[in-house]
C-alpha positions in Angstrom: 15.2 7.6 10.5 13.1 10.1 9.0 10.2 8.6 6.4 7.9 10.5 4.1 4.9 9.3 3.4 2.6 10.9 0.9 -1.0 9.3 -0.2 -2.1 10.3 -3.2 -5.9 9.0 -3.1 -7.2 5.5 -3.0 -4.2 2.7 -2.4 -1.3 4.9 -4.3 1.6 6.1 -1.6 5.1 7.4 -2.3 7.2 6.1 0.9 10.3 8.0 0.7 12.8 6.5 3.0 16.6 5.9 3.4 17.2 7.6 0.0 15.1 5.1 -1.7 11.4 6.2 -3.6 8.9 4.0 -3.5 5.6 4.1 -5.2 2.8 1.1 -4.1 -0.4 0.9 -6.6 0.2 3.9 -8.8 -3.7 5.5 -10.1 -4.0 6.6 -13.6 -5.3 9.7 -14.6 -8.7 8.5 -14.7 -8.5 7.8 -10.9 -6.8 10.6 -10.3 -9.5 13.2 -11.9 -11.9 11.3 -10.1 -10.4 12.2 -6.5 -9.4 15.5 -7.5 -5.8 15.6 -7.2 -3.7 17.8 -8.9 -2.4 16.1 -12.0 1.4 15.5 -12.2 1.6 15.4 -7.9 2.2 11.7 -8.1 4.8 12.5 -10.4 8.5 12.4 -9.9 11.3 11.1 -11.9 13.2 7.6 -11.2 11.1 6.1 -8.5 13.3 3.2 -8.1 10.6 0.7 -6.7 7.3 0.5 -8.2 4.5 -2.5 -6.3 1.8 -3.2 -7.4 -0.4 -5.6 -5.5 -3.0 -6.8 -8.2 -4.4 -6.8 -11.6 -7.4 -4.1 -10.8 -7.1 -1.3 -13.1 -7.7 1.0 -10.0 -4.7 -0.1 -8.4 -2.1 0.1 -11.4 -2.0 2.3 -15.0 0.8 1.1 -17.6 0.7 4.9 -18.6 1.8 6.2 -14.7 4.2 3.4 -13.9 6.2 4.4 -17.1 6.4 8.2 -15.9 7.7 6.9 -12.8 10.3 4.4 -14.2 14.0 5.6 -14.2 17.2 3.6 -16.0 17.1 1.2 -12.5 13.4 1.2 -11.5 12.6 -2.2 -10.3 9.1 -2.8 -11.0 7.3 -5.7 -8.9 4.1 -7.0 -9.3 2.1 -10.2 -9.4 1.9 -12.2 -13.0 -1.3 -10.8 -13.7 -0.4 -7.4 -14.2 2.8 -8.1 -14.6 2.3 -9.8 -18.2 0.4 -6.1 -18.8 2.3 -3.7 -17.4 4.8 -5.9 -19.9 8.3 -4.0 -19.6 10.4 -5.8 -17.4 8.7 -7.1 -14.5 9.5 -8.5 -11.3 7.2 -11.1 -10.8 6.1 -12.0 -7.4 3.5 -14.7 -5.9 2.6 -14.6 -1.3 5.1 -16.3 0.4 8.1 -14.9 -2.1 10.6 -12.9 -0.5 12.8 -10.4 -2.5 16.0 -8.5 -1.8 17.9 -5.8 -2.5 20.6 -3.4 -1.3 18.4 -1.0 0.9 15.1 -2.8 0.8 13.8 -6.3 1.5 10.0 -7.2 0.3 8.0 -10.5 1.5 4.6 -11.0 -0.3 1.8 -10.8 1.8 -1.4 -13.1 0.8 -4.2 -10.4 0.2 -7.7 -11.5 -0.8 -11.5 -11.9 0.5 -12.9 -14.2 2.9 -16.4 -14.1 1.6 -16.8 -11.9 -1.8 -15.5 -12.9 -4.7 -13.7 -9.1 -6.3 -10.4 -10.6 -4.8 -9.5 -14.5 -5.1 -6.6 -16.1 -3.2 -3.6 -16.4 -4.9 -4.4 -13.4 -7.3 -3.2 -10.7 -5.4 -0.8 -9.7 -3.0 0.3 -7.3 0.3 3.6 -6.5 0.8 6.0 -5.9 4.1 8.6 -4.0 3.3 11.8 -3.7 5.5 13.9 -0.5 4.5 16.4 1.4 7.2 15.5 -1.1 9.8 11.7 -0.2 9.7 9.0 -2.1 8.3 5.6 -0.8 5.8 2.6 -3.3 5.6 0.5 -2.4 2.8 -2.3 -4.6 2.4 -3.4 -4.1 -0.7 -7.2 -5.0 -1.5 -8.3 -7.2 1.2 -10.6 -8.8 3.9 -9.2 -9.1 7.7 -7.3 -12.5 6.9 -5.4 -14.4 9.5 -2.1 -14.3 7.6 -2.4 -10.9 9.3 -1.8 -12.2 13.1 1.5 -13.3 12.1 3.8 -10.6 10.4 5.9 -9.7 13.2 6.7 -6.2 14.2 5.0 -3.6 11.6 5.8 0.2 11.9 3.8 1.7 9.3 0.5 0.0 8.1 -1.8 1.0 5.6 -4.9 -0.6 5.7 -7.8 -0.6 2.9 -11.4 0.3 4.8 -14.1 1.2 1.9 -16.1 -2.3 3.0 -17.5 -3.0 -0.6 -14.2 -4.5 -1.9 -12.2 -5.0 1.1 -12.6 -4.8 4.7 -14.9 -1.9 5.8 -13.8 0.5 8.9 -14.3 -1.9 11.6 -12.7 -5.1 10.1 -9.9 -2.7 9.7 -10.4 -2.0 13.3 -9.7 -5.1 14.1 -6.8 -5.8 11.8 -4.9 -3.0 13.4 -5.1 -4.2 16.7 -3.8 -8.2 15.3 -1.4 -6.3 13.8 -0.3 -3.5 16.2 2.0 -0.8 14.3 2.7 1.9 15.7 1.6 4.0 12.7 -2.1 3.1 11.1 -2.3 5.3 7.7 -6.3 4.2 6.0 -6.5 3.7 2.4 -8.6 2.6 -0.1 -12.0 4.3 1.4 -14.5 4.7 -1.2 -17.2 6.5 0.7 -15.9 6.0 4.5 -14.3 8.7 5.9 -11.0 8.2 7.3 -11.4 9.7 10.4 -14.1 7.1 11.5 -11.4 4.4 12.1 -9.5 7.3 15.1 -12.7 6.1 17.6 -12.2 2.7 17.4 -8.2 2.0 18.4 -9.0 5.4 20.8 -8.1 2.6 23.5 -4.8 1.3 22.0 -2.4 4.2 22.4 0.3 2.0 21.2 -1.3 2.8 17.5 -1.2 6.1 16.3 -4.2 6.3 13.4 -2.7 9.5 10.9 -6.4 9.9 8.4 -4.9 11.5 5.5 -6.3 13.5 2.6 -5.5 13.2 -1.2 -1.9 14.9 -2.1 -1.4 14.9 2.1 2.6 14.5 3.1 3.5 13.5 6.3 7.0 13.4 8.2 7.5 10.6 10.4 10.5 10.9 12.7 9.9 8.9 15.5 7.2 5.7 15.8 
């Protein structure tokens, strides 16, 4: 099967996949000034899955998610935004798993092991299974064990800006627990994406795809 994947700055990716559009931590338009993308790229009508993995205001805008909502967009998040983003609401907590016709989703836990920006139980990750494949993202966390034990990953997109979450080479080292066969980085603040290619340069079983802002990428094969 042949996936789309398009970042569009900090933890916001559309997956577009087995007919089905998904949208994981849409920015607002604050955020998206900030990283100079093109307003409106993010943009497209009746994304019909919307996750959002915490309460953050960098990681979620009311605003976007209702341009992206269609009659039959399912719109998942944890209860805290979910009681924001207030218009019908999947709720989801780690450990949940949810499914639906084309898609299945299982709640990852996602917080810090020793700052306090992300508590456990607040947030979430999710794995999502669609066309046989599976998408990790992690949202906004530290290297956690929870991480050594999610089975066969495709496509992971891992957070490596260090101040918030895990910084290059925690990431590093996730990858490697994790093993997917595609590593996108995400959420780097002031750390270039290209600095995690040197460190899995020894683990040809993970292809590391740094992308930029707006970026689309075709992946037929991994």
């Amino acid at each position: 099967m042949t996936f789309e994947i398009k970042w569009l700055g900090h933890s916001w990716f559309k997956i577009m996949a087995d007919g089905v559009n998904l949208d994981f931590d849409p920015l607002s338009k604050k955020y998206i000034k900030k990283l100079g993308i093109a307003e409106g790229s993010g943009h497209s009508p009746n994304s019909d899955f919307i996750m959002v993995s915490h309460s953050h205001g960098d990681h979620w805008d009311k605003e976007t998610i209702r341009s992206l909502r269609g009659p039959r967009t399912v719109v998942i998040a944890p209860k805290n935004p979910a009681n924001k983003i207030g218009e019908d609401v999947t709720t989801i907590v780690a450990g949940q798993k949810l499914a639906f016709e084309r898609l299945s989703v299982l709640a990852i836990p996602a917080y810090n092991l020793r700052k306090i920006y992300h508590r456990r139980g607040k947030g979430v990750g999710y794995l999502v299974t669609i066309g046989g494949k599976t998408i990790y993202h992690a949202g906004d966390t530290d290297f956690i064990p929870e991480m050594t034990t999610l089975g066969k990953v495709d496509v992971a997109l891992l957070p490596i800006g260090g101040r918030f979450t895990m910084d290059v080479n925690e990431a590093a080292s996730a990858a490697k627990a994790i093993s997917p066969s595609l590593l996108i980085p995400m959420h780097n603040l002031d750390t270039d994406p290209k600095e995690l290619v040197p460190l899995l340069q020894g683990h040809k079983n993970i292809r590391v795809e740094p992308m930029v802002p707006g970026q689309v990428i075709e992946v037929k094969d991994y």
